[in-house]
C-alpha positions in Angstrom: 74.7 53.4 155.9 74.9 50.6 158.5 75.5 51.3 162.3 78.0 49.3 163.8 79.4 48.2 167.0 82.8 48.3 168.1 82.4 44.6 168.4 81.0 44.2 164.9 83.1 46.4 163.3 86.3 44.6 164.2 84.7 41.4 163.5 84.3 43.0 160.1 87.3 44.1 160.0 89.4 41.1 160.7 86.9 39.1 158.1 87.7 41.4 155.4 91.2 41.9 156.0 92.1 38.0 156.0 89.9 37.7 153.3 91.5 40.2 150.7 94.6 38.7 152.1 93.5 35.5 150.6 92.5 37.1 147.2 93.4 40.6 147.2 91.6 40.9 144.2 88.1 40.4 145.8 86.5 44.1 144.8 83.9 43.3 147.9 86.4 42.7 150.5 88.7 45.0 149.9 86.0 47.5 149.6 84.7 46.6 153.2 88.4 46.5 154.4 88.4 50.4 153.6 85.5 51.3 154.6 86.2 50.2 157.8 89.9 50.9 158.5 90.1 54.0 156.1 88.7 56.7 158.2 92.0 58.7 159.4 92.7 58.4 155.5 89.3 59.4 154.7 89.7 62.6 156.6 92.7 63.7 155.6 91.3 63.6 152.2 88.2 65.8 152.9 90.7 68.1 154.6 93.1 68.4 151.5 89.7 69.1 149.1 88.4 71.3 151.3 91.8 73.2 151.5 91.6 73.6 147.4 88.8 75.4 145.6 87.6 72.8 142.9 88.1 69.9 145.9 85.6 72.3 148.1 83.2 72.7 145.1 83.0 68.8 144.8 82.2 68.4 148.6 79.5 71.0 147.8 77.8 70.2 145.0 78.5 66.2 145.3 78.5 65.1 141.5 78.0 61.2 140.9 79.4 59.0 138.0 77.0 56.4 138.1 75.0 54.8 134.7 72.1 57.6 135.0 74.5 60.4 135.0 77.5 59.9 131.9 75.9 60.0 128.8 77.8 57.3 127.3 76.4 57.9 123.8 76.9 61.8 124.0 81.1 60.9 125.2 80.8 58.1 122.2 80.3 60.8 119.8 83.5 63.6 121.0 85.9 63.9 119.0 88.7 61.1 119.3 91.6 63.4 121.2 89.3 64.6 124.3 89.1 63.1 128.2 85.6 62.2 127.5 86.0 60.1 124.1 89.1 58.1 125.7 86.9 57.5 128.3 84.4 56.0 126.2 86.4 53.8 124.5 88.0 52.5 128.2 84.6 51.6 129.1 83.3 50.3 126.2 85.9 48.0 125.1 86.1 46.3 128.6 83.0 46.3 128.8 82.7 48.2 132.4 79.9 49.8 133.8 79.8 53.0 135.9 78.2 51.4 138.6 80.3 51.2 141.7 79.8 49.0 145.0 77.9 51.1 147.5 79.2 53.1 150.6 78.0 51.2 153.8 79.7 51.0 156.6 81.4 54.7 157.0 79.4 56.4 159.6 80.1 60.2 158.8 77.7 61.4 155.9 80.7 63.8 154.3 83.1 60.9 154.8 80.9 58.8 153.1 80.7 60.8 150.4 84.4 60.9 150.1 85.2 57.1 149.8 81.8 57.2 146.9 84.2 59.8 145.3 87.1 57.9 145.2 85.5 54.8 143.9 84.0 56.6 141.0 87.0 58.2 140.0 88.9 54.9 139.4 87.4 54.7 135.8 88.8 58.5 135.2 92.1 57.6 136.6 92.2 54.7 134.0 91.8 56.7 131.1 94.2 58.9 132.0 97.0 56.9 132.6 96.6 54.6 129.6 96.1 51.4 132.3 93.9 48.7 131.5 92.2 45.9 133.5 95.1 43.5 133.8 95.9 42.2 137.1 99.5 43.9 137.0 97.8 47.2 135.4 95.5 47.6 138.2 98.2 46.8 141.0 100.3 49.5 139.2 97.3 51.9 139.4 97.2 50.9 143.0 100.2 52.7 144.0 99.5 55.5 142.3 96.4 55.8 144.6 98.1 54.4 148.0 100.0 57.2 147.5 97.8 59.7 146.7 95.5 58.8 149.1 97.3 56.6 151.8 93.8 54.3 152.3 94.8 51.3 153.7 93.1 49.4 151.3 95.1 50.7 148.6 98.4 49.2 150.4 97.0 46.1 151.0 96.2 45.5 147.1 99.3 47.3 146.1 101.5 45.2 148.5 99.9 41.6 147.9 97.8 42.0 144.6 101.0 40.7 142.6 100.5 37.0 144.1 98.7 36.0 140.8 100.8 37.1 138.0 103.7 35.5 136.2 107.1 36.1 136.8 108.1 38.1 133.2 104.7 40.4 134.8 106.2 40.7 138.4 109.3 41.6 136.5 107.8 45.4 134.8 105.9 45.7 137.1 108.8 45.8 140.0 111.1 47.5 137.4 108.9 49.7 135.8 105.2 50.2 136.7 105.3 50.8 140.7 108.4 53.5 140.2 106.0 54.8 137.7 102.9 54.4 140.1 104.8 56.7 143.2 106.5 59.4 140.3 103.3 59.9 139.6 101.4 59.9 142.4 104.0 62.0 144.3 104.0 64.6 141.3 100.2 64.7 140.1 97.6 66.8 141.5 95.3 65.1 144.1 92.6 63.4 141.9 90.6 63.9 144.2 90.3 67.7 143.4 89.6 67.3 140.0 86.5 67.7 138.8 86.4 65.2 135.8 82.8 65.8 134.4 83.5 69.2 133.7 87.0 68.2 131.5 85.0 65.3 129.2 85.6 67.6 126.1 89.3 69.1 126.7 92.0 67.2 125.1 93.5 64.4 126.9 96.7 64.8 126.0 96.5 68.7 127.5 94.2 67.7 130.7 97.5 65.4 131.5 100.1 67.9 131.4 97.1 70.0 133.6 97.3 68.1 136.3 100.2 66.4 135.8 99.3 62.8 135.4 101.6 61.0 132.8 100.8 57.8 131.2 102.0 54.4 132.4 104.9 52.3 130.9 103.8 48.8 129.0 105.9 45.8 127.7 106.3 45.4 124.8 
């Protein structure tokens, strides 16, 4: 974690913020942008996990998806209806790694700890809602998490991440996948209070009626 000043942080800040502006697809950016900006948010995340049972058990026992602890090769060899499998396939044919940009500048070691969290559930939230890596997939998936978690990072990519993509994309994704994104996020459980490693071998299509996540519409 790296002190800052009030000074430095709104220098930091300010960068960041006209940065992702700039490209809000810059991962690095937009990951300072809510480090710094997103600690209201952050806390009224803790405060909904710690209110729930499995969310208070996650705080506790602080589980990490990182490369060292998801056993790609045991996932790669579930059977092909369960969480963990679809995972597997998600990661494999993008070619994505756990690995996830560290926490730096969020002072409070629980809070911290939160935003980790939230970064290394994106994968999960992926598989889940059947969205790939496209530039209109991951804006959709944006607003599924502004409004499940109200970061305002999330905003800022939900808002401006469509500057790249072609009007037939800006099209669905205004028509279909952002009505999707705040359905769903308005209707699912918190993802934050699920604890994914311990559902890698239920089905998938029954861990989504669980917690209520459905899957994301796709043009055809």
């Amino acid at each position: 974690m790296i002190k800052l000043s009030g000074t430095q942080r709104l220098l930091l800040t300010a960068g960041s913020a006209i940065g992702a502006l700039v490209n809000p697809l810059r991962g690095d950016l937009v990951a300072t942008l809510g480090e710094t900006t997103g600690s209201i948010a952050l806390s009224r995340m803790r405060d909904k996990m710690k209110e729930n049972k499995t969310g208070l058990q996650i705080l506790k026992d602080r589980p990490r998806i990182t490369e060292e602890t998801v056993d790609m090769k045991y996932l790669g060899q579930l059977p092909a209806n369960t969480f963990g499998f679809h995972y597997y396939e998600f990661m494999s044919s993008n070619q994505l790694s756990a690995r996830r940009a560290q926490t730096k500048f969020v002072e409070d070691d629980e809070l911290a700890y939160v935003m980790t969290r939230y970064r290394e559930n994106h994968d999960f939230l992926h598989t889940l809602t059947g969205l790939g890596v496209t530039v209109p997939e991951e804006i959709a998936l944006k607003w599924y998490e502004m409004v499940q978690t109200e970061l305002p990072m999330c905003a800022l990519s939900a808002i401006f991440g469509h500057i790249p993509i072609s009007l037939a994309e800006k099209r669905f994704l205004y028509s279909q996948q952002i009505p999707w994104g705040l359905a769903c996020g308005r209707a699912s459980t918190f993802f934050m209070n699920i604890y994914f490693e311990q559902h890698l071998e239920m089905d998938i299509g029954e861990m989504r009626r669980r917690f209520k996540i459905s899957v994301a519409p796709k043009p055809n």
